[in-house]
Steps between C-alpha positions, in 0.01 A plus 500: 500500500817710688697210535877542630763252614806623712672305783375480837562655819436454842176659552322250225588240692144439668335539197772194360448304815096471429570391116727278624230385704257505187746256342537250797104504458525418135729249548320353786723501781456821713568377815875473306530900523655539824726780487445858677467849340793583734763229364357533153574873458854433714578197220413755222654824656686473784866470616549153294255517181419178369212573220469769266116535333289723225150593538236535294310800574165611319358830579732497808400163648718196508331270271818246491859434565794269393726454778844338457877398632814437318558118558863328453502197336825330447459355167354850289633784785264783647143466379137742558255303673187555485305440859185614441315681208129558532224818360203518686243245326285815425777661278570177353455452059618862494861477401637638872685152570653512104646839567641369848606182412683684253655787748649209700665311168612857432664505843635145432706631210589862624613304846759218288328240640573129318085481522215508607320227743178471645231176595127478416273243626451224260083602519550870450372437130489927455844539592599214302392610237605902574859359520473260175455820308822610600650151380606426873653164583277324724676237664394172620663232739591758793351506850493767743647431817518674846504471842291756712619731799305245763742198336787681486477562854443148565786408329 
């Protein structure tokens, strides 16, 4: 297996947009996925980046990606989080997310960042378990919260 990570660029962006949309699937809610290829490749590479990613390519094909943001928070400073991180379910048991997972904590150091954050669904036993290997802190007692575009324009 010719398996290479290096960070992404502009033209992977459809291939990220349909394992994005692989993940929504997995995590059963792809009518969530609602952004364009046009504003997703402007977010990632146009005049205001907001999201910086690696890809996982095997033979030359994008088999997964780990996209992420620097987040403030005001009690630990500027921390990497992790948005999404997903390989393909066919390249899956073969050790591509391990050396990805890995680029990004890599990029969490080299970058200065106070940490690392990221969430996983409390029945995503696999990644659960990925992430206890690498003695994360799972946390309990939070909630997500957010408001949509519709309510925000109703507000």
């Amino acid at each position: 297996m010719n398996l290479e990570i290096r960070t992404a660029t502009a033209t992977d962006c459809p291939r990220i947009l349909e394992l994005i949309n692989e993940l929504a699937i997995y995590e059963r809610a792809p009518e969530e996925v609602t952004v364009s290829l046009e504003h997703f490749i402007d977010a990632g590479f146009g005049k205001n980046p907001v999201w910086k990613a690696f890809v996982a390519e095997v033979d030359k094909v994008i088999v997964g990606f780990a996209l992420y943001y620097t987040r403030y928070s005001t009690w630990k400073g500027c921390r990497l989080y992790l948005e999404d991180f997903i390989v393909t379910e066919e390249y899956r048991g073969k050790g591509i997310g391990k050396v990805l997972f890995e680029k990004v904590i890599e990029e969490t150091k080299n970058g200065n960042y106070s940490g690392m954050v990221w969430q996983v669904l409390d029945w995503n036993e696999p990644a659960i378990n990925f992430y206890n290997k690498y003695k994360a802190q799972l946390e309990e007692g939070w909630l997500n919260a957010s408001f949509s575009k519709e309510q925000i324009k109703a507000f």
